[in-house]
C-alpha positions as CSV (number, residue, x, y, z in Angstrom):
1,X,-82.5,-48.9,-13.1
2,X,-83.9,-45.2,-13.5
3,X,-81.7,-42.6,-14.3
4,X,-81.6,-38.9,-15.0
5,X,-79.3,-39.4,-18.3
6,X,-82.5,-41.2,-20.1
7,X,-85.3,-38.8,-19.4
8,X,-83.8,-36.2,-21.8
9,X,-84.6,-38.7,-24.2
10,X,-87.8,-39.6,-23.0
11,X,-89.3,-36.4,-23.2
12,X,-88.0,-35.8,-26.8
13,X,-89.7,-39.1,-27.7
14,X,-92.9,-38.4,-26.3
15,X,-92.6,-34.5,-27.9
16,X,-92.3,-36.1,-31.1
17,X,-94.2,-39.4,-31.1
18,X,-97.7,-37.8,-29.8
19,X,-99.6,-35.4,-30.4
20,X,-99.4,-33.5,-27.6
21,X,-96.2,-33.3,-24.6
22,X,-96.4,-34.6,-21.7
23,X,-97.7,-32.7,-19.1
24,X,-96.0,-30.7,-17.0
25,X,-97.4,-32.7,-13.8
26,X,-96.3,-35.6,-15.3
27,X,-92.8,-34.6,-15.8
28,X,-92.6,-33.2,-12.9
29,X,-94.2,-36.5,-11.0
30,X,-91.2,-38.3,-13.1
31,X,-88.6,-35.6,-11.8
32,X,-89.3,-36.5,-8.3
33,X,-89.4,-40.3,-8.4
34,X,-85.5,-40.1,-10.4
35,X,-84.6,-38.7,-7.1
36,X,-86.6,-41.3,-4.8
37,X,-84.2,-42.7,-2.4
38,X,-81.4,-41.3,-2.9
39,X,-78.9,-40.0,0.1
40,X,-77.5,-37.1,-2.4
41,X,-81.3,-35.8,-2.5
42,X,-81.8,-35.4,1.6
43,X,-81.9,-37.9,4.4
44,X,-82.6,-38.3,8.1
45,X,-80.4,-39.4,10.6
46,X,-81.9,-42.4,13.0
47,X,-80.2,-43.5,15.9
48,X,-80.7,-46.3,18.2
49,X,-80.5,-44.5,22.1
50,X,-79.4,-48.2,23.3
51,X,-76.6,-48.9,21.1
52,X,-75.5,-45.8,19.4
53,X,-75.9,-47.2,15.9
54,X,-77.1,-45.0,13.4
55,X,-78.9,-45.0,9.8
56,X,-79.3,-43.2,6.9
57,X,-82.7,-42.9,5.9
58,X,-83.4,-41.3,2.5
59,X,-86.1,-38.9,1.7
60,X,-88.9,-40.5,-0.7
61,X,-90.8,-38.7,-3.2
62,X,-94.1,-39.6,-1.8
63,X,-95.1,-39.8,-5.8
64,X,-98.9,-41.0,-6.6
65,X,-97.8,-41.9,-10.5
66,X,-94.6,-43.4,-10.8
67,X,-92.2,-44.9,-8.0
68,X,-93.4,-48.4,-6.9
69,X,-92.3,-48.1,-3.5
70,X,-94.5,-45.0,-2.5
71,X,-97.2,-46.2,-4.4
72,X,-97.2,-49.5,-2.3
73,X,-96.7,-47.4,0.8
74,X,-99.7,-45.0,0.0
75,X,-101.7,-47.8,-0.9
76,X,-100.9,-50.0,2.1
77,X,-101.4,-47.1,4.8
78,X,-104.7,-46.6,2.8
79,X,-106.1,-49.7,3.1
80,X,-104.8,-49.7,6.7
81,X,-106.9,-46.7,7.4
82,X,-110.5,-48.7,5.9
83,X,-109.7,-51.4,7.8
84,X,-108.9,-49.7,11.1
85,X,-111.5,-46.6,10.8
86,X,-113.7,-46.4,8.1
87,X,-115.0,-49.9,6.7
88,X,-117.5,-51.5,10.0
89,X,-117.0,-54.5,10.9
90,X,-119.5,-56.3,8.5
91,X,-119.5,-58.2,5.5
92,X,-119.1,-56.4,2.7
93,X,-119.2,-56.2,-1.5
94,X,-116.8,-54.6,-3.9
95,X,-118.0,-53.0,-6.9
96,X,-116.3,-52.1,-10.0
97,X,-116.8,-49.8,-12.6
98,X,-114.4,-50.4,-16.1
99,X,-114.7,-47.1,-18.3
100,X,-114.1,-47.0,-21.8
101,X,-110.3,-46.0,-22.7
102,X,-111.6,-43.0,-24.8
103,X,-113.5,-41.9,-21.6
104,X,-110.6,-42.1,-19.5
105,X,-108.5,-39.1,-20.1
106,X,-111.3,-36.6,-20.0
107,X,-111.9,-37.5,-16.3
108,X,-108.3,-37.9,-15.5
109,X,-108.5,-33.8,-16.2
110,X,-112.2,-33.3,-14.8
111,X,-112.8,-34.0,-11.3
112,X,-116.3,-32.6,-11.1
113,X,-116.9,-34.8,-14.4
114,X,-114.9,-37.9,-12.9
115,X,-117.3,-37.5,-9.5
116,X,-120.4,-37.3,-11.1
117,X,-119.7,-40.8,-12.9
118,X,-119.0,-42.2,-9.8
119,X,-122.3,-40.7,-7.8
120,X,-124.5,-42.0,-10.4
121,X,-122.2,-45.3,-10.7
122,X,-123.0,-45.5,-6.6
123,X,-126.6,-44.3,-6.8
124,X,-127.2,-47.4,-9.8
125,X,-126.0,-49.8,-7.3
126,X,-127.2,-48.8,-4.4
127,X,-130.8,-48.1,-6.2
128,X,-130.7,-51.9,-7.4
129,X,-129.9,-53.5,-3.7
130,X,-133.4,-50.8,-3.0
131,X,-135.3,-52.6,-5.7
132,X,-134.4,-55.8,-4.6
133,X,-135.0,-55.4,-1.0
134,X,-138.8,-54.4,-1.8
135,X,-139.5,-56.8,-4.6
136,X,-138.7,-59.3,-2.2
137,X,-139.1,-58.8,1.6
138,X,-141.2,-55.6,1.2
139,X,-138.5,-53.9,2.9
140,X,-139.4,-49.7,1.9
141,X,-136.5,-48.0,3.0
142,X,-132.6,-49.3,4.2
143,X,-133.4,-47.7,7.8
144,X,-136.8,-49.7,7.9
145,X,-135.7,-53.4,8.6
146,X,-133.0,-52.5,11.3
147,X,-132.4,-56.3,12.5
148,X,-132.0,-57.0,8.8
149,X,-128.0,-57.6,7.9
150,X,-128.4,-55.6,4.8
151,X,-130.5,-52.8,6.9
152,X,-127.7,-50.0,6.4
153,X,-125.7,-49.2,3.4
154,X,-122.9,-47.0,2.6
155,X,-120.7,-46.0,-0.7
156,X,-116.8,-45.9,-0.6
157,X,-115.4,-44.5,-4.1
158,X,-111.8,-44.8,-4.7
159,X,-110.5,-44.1,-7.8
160,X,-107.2,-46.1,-9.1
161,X,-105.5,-45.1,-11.9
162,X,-103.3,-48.1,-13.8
163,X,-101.7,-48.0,-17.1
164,X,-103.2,-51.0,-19.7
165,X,-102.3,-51.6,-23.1
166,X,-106.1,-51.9,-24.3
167,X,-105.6,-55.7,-25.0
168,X,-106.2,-58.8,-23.9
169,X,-103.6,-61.6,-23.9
170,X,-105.3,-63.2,-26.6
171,X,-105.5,-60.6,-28.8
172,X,-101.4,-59.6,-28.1
């Protein structure tokens, strides 16, 4: 159960057990899921025309770090929105690119940094499928072979952010 009365001691912890405090985005990302949900932070008032009944609908903190429940929600209205207006109706592959942990914090801070990883991440894939198509159908460019399946080709980035230990289970 999260609660206000531990945080004080959370963020004395992490003041004196690394380096460096936390962030001030991060607290502040942990301020607003403590008061996910709750009726004392806000609510809305629905109620059913038919019956009269009514419900109390807490506000969420619509956090991108923290709080499972908006998290899930952002995520599933997300993949909602590939499925039902951007991703074609085609079959399709998934890439994934792993960075190194000591890589990871830099581009957590640089998004210009963090994008440029990911273009030339894209760009080596995408000039791979090129390669392949020539070496073996002679196929020049995507936009050539039109009646071929594999005739156009697009890029989706998304970026997801989870927290990891660093080891496997069999080194734990």
């Amino acid at each position: 159960m999260r609660t206000r009365r531990g945080a004080g001691g959370l963020y004395a912890a992490t003041e004196h057990g690394f380096s460096t405090p936390l962030p001030q985005f991060v607290r502040r990302e942990f301020e607003h899921y403590l008061d996910c949900g709750l009726l004392c932070r806000g609510f809305a008032v629905l109620g059913c025309e038919g019956c009269a009944e009514r419900r109390l609908i807490a506000f969420s903190c619509k956090g991108r770090g923290f709080c499972p429940s908006c998290l899930g929600r952002r995520m599933a209205q997300t993949a909602a929105n590939l499925i039902d207006h951007v991703l074609p109706h085609v079959p399709l592959r998934q890439f994934v690119l792993t960075l190194p942990f000591e890589l990871r914090p830099r581009l957590a801070y640089d998004g210009k940094l963090l994008g440029a990883v990911g273009r030339i991440f894209a760009d080596s894939v995408l000039g791979f499928y090129r390669h392949k198509l020539r070496a073996e159908l002679g196929v020049v460019g995507f936009h050539a072979a039109p009646k071929l399946e594999t005739g156009e080709v697009a890029d989706l980035l998304q970026v997801v952010r989870c927290a990891s230990s660093g080891f496997s289970s069999a080194e734990a």
